[in-house]
C-alpha positions in Angstrom: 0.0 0.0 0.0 1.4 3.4 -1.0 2.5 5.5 2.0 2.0 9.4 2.4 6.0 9.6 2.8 6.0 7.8 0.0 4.1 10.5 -2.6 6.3 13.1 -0.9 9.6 11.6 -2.0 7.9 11.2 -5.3 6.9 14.8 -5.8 10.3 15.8 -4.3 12.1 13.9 -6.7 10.2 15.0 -9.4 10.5 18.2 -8.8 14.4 17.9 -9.5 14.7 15.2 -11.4 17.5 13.5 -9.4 17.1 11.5 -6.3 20.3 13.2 -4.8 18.7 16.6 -4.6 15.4 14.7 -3.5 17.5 13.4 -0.8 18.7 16.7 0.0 15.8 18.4 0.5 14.0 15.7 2.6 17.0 15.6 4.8 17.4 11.6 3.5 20.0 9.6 2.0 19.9 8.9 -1.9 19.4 5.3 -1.1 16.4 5.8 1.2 15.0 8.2 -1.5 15.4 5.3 -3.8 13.9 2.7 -1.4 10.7 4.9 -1.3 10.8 6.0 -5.0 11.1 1.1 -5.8 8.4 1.0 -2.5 5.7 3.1 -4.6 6.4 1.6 -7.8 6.0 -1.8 -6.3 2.6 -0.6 -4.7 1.6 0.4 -7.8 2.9 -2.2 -9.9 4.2 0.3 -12.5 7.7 2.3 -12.7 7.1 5.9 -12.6 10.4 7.0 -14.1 13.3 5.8 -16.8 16.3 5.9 -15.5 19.1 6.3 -17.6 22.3 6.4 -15.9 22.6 9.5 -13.8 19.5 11.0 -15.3 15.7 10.3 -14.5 12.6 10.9 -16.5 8.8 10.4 -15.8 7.4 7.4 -17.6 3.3 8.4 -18.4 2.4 6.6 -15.6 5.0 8.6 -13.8 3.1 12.1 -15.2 -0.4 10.5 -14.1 0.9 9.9 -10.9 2.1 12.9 -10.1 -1.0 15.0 -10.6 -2.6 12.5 -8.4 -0.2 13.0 -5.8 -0.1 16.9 -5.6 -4.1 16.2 -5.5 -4.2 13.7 -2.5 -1.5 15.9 -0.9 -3.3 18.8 -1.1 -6.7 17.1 0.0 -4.5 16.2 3.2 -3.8 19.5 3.4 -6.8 21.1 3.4 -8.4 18.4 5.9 -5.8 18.7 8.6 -6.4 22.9 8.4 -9.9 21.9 8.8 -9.7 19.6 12.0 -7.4 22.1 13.3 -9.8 24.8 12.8 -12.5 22.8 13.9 -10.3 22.0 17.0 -9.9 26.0 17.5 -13.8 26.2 17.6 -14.3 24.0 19.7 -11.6 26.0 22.5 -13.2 28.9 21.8 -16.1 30.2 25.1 -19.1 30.4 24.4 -19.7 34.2 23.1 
């Protein structure tokens, strides 16, 4: 089953294209981004990029998944700034 931490690393390393600078910004190590990157694609049953050497690209399914994955991301967003603005409601005295 795909993890939260999982579409994160995705998105992260889609945003630059290497799993190094993935790593970087996460605060990982290259392999764990890697781990994560096989994890997903296992869950999935499909690789999401073509690697070629040094140098990554999104397959389609790759592309596809990561509109999804900004999607769910935001949607778990949003809902958390809900429950924690529900959560500030429900401090609040009665006026």
């Amino acid at each position: 089953m795909m993890t939260i931490t999982q579409l994160r690393t995705f998105l992260a390393t889609t945003r630059h294209m290497s799993f190094s600078r993935a790593a970087d910004e996460l605060h990982l190590t290259q392999p764990a981004v890697s781990a994560q990157i096989v994890a997903l694609e296992n869950s999935i049953k499909t690789k999401l990029f073509e690697r070629m050497g040094k140098k990554i690209s999104l397959t389609d399914a790759g592309r596809v998944t990561a509109v999804a994955a900004e999607d769910i991301l935001r949607r778990i967003d949003e809902f958390q700034a809900q429950l924690a603005d529900l959560t500030e409601l429900m401090k609040s005295p009665p006026a």
